[in-house]
N, C-alpha and C positions, 0 to 999 in steps of 0.2 A: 420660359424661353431661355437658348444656351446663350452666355455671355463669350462673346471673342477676347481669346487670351494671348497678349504676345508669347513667341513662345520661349524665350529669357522666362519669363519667368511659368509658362506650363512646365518647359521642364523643370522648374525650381519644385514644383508642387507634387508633380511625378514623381520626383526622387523622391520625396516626404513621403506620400503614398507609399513606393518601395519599401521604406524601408521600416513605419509603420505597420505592416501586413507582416513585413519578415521578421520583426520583434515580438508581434501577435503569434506567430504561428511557430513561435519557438517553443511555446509554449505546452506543444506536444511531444518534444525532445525527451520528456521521461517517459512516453509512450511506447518512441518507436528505436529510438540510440542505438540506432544502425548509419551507415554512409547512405543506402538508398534512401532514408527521410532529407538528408542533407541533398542529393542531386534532384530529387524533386524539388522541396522548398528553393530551389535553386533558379530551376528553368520554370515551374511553375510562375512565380514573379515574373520572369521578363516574358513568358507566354499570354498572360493574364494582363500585365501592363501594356502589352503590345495593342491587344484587343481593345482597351480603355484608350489607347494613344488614335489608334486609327478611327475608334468609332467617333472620337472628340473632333479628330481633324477632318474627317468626310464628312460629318455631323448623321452619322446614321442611326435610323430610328431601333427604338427596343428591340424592334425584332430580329431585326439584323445583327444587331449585338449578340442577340442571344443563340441565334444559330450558328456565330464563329465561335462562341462558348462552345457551342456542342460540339464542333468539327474539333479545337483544341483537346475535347475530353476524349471523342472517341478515335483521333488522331495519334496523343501522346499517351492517353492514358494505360496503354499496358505496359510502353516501354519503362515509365513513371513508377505507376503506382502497383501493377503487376509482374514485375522485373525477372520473376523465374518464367516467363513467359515470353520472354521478349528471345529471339535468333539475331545474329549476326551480329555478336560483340553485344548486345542489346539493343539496338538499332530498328532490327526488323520485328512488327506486334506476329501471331500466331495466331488462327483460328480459335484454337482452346483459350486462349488469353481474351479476344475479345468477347469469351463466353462469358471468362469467369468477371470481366471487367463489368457487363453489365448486370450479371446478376448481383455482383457486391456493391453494384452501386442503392442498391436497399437490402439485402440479405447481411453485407457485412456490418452495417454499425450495431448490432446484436451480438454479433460475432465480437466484434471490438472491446466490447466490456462484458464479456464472459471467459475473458481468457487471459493469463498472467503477465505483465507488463516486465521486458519491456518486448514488443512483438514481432522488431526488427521489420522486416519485407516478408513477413508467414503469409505464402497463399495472397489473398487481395485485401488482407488487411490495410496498407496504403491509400486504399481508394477512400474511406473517409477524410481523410486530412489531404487531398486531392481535391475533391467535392469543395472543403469546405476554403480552402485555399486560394483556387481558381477564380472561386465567385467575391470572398474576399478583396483578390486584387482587380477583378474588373469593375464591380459597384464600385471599388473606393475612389482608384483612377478615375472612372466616369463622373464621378459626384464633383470630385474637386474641377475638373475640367470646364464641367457643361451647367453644374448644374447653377441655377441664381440664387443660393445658398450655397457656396463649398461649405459649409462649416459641418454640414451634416455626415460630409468624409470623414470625419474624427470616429465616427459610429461603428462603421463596419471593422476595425482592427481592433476595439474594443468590446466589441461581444466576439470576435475570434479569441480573444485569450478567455472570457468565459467561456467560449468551449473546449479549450482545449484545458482547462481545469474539469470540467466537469469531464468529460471523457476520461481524465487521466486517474493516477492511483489515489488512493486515500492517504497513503503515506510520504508516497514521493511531492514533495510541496514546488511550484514554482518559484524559481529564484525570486529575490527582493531584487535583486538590481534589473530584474525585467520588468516587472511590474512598475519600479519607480522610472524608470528608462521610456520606458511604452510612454507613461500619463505626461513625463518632461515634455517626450517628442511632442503629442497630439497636443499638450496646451503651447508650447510655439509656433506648431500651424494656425491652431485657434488666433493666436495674435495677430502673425503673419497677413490669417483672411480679413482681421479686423481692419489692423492697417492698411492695406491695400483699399479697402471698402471705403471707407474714410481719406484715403488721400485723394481716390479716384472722384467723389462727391466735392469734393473740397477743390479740385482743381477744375470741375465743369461751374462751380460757383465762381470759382475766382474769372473764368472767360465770358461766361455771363454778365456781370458785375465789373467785370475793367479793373478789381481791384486784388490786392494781394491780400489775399484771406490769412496764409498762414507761412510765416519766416521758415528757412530751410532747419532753422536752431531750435523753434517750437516745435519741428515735423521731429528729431531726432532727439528733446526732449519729451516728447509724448509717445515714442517708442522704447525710448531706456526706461522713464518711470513703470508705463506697462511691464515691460520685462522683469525690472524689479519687482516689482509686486506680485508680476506672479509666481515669481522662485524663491520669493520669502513667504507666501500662501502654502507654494508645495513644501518647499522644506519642513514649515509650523506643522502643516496636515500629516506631513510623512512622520517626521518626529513622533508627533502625539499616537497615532497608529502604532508606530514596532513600542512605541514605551506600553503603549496598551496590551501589544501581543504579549508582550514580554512578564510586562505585571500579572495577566493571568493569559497563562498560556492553554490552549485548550486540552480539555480533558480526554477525547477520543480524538480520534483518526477522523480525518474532513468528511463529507455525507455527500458523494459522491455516483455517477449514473453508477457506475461497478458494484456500487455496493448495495443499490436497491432492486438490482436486476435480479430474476430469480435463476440460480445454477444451474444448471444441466445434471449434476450428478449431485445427490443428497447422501451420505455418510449413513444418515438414521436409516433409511430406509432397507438397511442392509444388518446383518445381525452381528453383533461384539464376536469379531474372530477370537479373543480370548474366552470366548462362551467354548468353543469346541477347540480346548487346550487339549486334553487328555484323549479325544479322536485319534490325534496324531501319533501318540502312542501305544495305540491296540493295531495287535494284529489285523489285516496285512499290512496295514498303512506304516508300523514305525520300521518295518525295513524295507519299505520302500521309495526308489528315488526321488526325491518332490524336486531337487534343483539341481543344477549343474553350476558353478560357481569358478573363477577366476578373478584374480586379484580382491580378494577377501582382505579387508585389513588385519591386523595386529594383531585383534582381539577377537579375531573371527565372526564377529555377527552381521546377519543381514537379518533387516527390521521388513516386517511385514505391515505392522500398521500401528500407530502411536496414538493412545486410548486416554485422553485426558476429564472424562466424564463418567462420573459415579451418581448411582441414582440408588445407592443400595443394594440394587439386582447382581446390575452388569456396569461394568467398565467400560464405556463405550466411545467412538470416534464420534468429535463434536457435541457439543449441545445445541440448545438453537441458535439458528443462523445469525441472529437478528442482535442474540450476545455475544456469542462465540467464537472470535474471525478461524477459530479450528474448523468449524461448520461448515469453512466455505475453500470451495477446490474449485479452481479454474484451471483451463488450459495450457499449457507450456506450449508457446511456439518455435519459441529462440533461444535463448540463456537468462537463465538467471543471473543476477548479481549476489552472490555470498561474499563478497568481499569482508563486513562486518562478523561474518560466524567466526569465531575462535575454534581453529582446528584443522587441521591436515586434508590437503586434497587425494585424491583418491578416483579411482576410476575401476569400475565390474565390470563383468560381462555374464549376463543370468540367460541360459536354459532351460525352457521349464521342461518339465517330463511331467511327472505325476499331479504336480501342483495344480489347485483350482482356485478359483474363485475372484472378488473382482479388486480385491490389492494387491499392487505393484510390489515387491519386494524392490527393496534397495539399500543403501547404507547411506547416514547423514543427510546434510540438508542438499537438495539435488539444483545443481548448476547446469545440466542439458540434460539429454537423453535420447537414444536414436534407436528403432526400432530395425528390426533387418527381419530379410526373408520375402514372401510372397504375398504376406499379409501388412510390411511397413506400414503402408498411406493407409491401411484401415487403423492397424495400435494406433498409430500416431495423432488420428484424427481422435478418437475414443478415449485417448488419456488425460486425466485432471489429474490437481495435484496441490496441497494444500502445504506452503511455504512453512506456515507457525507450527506445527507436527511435524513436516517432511514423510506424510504421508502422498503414497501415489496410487493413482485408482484407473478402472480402466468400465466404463459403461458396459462395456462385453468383456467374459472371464478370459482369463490367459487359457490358453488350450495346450496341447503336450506339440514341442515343436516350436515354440515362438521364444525369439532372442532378443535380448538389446544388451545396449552399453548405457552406463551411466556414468556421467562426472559429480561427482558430490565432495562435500567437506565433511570430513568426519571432527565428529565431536569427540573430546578427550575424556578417558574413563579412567576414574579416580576409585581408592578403598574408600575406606570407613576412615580411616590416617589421614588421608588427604583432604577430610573435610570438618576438620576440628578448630581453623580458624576461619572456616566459611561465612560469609553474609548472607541471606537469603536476597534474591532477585527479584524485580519488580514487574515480571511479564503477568498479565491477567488468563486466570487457570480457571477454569468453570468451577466454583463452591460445590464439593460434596454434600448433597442434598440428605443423607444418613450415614451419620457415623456408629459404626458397629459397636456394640457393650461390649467394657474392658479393654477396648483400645487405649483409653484415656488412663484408666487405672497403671496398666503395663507399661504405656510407656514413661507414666510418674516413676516406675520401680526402675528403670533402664536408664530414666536421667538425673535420677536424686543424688544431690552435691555438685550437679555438674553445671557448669554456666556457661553463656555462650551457644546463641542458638546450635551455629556449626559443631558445636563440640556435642552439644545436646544429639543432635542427627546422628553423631559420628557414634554415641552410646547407646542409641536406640539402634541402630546397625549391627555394633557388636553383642548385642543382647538377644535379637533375631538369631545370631548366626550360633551362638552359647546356646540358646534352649533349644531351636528348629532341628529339626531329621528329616533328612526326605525319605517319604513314600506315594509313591502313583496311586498303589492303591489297585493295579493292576494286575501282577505275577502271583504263584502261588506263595511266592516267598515273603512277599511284602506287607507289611502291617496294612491293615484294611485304612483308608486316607479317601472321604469323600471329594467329588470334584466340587468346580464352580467356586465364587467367588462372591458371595452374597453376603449382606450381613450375617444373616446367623453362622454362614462358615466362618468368616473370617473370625466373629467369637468364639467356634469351638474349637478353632486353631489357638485362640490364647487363653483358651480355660483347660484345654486337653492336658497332660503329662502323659507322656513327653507330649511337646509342639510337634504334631506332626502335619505336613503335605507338601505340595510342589510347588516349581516356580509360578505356579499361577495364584497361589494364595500369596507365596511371601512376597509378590511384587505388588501385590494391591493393600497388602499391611504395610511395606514400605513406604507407599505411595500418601495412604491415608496419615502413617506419621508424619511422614515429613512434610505436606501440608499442616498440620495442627501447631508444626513447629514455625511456619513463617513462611515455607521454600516453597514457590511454583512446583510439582511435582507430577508426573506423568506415568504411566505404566506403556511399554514398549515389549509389544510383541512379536517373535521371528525366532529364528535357525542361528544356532550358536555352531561352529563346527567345532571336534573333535580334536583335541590340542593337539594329537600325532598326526593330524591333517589340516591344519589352521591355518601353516607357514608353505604348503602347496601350492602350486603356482593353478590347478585345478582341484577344487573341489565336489564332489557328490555331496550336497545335501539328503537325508532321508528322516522320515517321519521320527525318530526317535531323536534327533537335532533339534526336535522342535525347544522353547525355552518364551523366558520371561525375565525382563528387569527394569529397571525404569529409567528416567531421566528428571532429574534436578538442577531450576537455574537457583546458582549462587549471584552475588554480587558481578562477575566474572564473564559470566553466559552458563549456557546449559552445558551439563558435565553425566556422562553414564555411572550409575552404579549397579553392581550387581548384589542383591540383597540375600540373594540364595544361600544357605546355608551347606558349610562341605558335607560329601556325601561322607556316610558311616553307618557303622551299626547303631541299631535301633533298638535302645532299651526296654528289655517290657514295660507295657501298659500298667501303672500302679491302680490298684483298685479305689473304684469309688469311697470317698471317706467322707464325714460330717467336715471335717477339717480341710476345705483344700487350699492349695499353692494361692493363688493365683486370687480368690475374693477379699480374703481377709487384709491382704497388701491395702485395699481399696481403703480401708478405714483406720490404721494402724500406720502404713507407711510415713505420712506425711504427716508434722507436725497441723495441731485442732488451727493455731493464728497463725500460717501460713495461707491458711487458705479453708475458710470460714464454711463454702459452700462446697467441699469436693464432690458430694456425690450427688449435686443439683447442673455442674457445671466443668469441663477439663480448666486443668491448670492456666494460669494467666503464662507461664512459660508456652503452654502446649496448643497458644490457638493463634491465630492470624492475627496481629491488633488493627489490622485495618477492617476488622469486620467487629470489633467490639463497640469502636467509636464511627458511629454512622455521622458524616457529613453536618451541619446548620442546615436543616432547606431556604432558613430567611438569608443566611450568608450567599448559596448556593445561587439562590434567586436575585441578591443584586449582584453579586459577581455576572452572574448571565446579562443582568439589567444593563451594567457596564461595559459589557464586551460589545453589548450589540450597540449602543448608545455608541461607544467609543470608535467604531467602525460607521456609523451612520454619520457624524460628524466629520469624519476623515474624507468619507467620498464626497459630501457635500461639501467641505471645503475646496477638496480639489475642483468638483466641478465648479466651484463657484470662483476658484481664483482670478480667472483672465478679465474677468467681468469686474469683479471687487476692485483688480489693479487701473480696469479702466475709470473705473468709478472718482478713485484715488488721484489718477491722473489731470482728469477735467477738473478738479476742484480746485489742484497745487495751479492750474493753470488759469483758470477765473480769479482766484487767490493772486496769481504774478500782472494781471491784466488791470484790477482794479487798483493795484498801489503800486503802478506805472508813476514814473519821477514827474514826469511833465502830464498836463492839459489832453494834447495833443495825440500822444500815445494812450490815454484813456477811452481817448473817441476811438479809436484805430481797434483799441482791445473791445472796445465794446460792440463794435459792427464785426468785429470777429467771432466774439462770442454769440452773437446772431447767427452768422454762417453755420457756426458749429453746430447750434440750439437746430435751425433748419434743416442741416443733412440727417443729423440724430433722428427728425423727425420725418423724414422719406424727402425732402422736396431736392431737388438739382437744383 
């Protein structure tokens, strides 16, 4: 049954409520980090509190509540949470809006974690955090109001920041000063309900009784001690938690709905567009126009698709999903945040003509992108787009005809000089699963004497660019040059004399060294223009533009190189000898006590040392044991403070009653502590 509340203090409780829900529901601030999450969370609250105010003061039953819930949703809800839908300044809902409002009110929370954060007002993405908002602030208001437990009000703002974690990124984390903000607020209502429960008991005993149960000095010492106790509870709990985070900080990215939801668009199921490198180059296709191109940076390339998985075969976009966050491509609704990429903004404008298939060309890492033509709303709905690559994909292929712009940051592109006092970087690169024979031998001869990973790289670069010749492998003119990009090619790219083939071999020997050497490293494949046409304000793309080079993070961030060797004549072919170049380095080069086992194992210079010293799984497992221990002690302590501090309180005060100065005050304390013992135990 509802308890009558003056309303001094419903409205004290009301505001708590308020402002509870809108500490909860900040919580999807790295969701949506647009103005229209802020004007909903806004009026949503006093739309929501309203409903809670009036159904506490008419005293109307669930049902009635819940039908002014529903007039508020389908009342506010497009202006709110469908805003490209709203007419007249925003004001007026739309036909199409109240379509699209109801169907997102269960189609969109799919939508919501399938697509790249942050999502701004995209379409009816809104209407989750709508839903979940609404009903937030009326249960909560209702509970503290009516219900003969408020305390159960603490509940609903506390599973709203669970979900508004769980919905959000894996990487973008909720403030600490929310979370420790939210749990302060909700344990001083928790008090708040206490003492009020307790006074109210406590003054129908004392009218009952004729006597004065408890002094106004005992009422406002057993509301300080509480208080105290519980914000030395939360501080100790808070403490021990960030020292926990802190001492071991987690190893992945949170596990989150986004990241157990399955994609829309899968990468594998699509073939290594560096498999059909040398397509591009035959007749008709390499003089033909594949793109149309405007403001092209510096360096002239547009990337077609960024290849960071080796399996032997093929070079391919992602590994599995499950390791690989390259694997996983969600939708762009809004903008991205690149603020952190090191490197220069930049804006295209791409044409296609000839070009097919289902990757986005573009340059750097992509901060929007806008589709034009007749087809916009359909690109735009079809395009995913995988942040850790800056690859962009489109579920249906680009056709001759379709345009956009893109804002991206480009990455800076460095020689072989620029990376001689390099650090390698700590981004996680899928493990080449087969490293091709002679890799390891070759690049011993290209870094011998040299120290310093980065200088190491910067040796095995110029040692590529000293042997390598290009040939297609194509014209009648050109040394025969197999395609592909397999193990056994890449070996008889480094056992041949001369090194002969294209940038699609020397960017995946680059790629394989400079992983063996320590560096995150990538193969990046696309259209280089033409250096008499690079600094155009328009460019033609055509199939003979096609190209290959990679991307390596240093200490720094990710930086382009291009591994290709200059073009020249091509030496002849020396004949087959008992004696070649290139095996006998294998056993002879390197000192026998440098390195005991070379032809069992590459160089301790030439391999990853995070993959030589695998982890303790006993350390592994109480570090786990600890994190989760250390986090289950923290929540239970917070939940348990307000309680502990009262705990605390009653004793310092049986404690003050018993060793009363006089006789007198003894009895007085002790028919107090009755009282007390009494209400504790239900009785008025």
């Amino acid at each position: 049954m509802s308890v009558r509340l003056r309303a001094g203090s419903a409205s004290v409780d009301t505001a708590i409520a308020l402002a509870a829900v809108g500490l909860a529901a900040w919580s999807f601030w790295p969701v949506y980090q647009s103005a229209a999450f802020v004007v909903l969370l806004a009026a949503t609250l006093v739309l929501g509190g309203a409903v809670g105010v009036l159904g506490a003061a008419f005293r109307w039953p669930s049902i009635v509540v819940a039908g002014a819930v529903a007039l508020v949703y389908l009342g506010a809800g497009v202006q709110l949470a469908v805003p490209t839908e709203a007419t007249g300044g925003g004001v007026l809902p739309t036909g199409a809006g109240f379509v699209d409002l109801v169907q997102a009110t269960w189609l969109s929370w799919k939508q919501l974690v399938t697509i790249s954060v942050p999502v701004g007002s995209y379409q009816a993405l809104l209407v989750p955090a709508f839903i979940l908002i609404l009903l937030t602030t009326v249960v909560t208001v209702s509970v503290a109001l009516r219900a003969r437990t408020p305390e159960t009000a603490t509940l609903p703002p506390a599973l709203l920041l669970l979900a508004g974690i769980a919905l959000g990124s894996g990487t973008s984390a909720v403030p600490l000063w929310l979370v420790l903000g939210l749990l302060a607020l909700l344990l001083v209502w928790l008090i708040r309900f206490r003492l009020r429960r307790r006074s109210a008991a406590l003054r129908a005993l004392g009218e009952q009784s004729g006597l004065s149960v408890e002094t106004p000095r005992e009422r406002r010492s057993t509301a300080l001690l509480t208080g105290v106790g519980a914000l030395v509870m939360l501080v100790g709990a808070s403490a021990v938690g960030i020292a926990a985070a802190v001492a071991v900080p987690p190893a992945t990215d949170r596990q989150v709905v986004r990241t157990a939801v399955e994609q829309p668009f899968d990468p594998r199921a699509y073939p290594s567009p560096l498999s059909g490198f040398r397509s591009y180059l035959e007749n008709p296709r390499a003089d033909e126009p594949m793109l149309t191109v405007s403001g092209l940076p510096a360096d002239g390339r547009l990337r077609i698709a960024t290849l960071d998985t080796y399996d032997g075969v093929t070079y391919s976009v992602g590994s599995d999903g499950t390791t690989s966050a390259s694997g996983s491509f969600t939708r762009v609704p809004y903008r991205l945040d690149q603020s952190r990429v090191r490197g220069t903004d930049h804006t295209v404008t791409v044409t296609v003509r000839d070009y097919r298939g289902p990757w986005v060309p573009g340059t750097g890492q992509l901060e929007q992108i806008a589709f034009h033509g007749g087809d916009a709303s359909t690109l735009a709905g079809a395009f995913f787009y995988n942040d850790v690559t800056g690859t962009g994909a489109l579920t249906t292929a680009l056709r001759s005809g379709d345009s956009y712009t893109a804002d991206s940051v480009v990455k800076p592109t460095v020689t072989a000089a620029g990376l001689e006092k390099a650090e390698p970087g700590s981004d996680a690169v899928p493990k080449p699963t087969v490293i091709p024979d002679e890799l390891a031998s070759v690049l011993q001869k290209y870094t011998a004497g040299v120290t310093g990973a980065g200088a190491k790289l910067a040796a095995a670069l110029r040692g590529l660019a000293q042997d390598g010749y290009i040939s297609h492998g194509i014209g009648p003119d050109e040394p025969a040059s197999r395609s592909g990009h397999g193990a056994d090619r890449i070996t008889e790219l480094l056992t041949d004399v001369p090194m002969l083939g294209d940038q699609e071999q020397y960017a995946v020997t680059a790629a394989l060294m400079a992983r063996q050497l320590g560096f995150p490293a990538r193969v990046v494949f696309g259209f280089i223009a033409p250096a008499d046409a690079a600094s155009s304000a328009t460019v033609t793309l055509t199939g003979s533009d096609v190209s290959a080079w990679i991307e390596v993070q240093t200490a720094d961030g990710w930086v382009t190189v291009d591994p290709t060797p200059p073009v020249r004549p091509v030496p002849p072919k020396q004949p087959e000898q008992p004696t070649e170049i290139s095996r006998p380095q294998t056993n002879v080069q390197p000192p026998v006590d440098e390195n005991p086992q070379q032809n069992d194992e590459p160089p301790q210079a030439q391999v990853d040392t995070t993959d030589q010293q695998p982890p303790n799984p006993l350390v592994e497992t109480l570090l786990a044991i600890l994190v989760v221990v250390g986090w289950t002690l923290l929540i239970l302590a917070v939940l348990a403070a307000p309680f502990l501090a009262v705990l605390a309180a009653k004793w310092r005060r049986r404690a003050l009653r018993r060793s009363a100065s006089t006789a007198s005050e003894r009895i007085v304390g002790g028919w107090r502590e009755f009282a007390d013992a009494a209400v504790d135990h239900g009785y008025d």
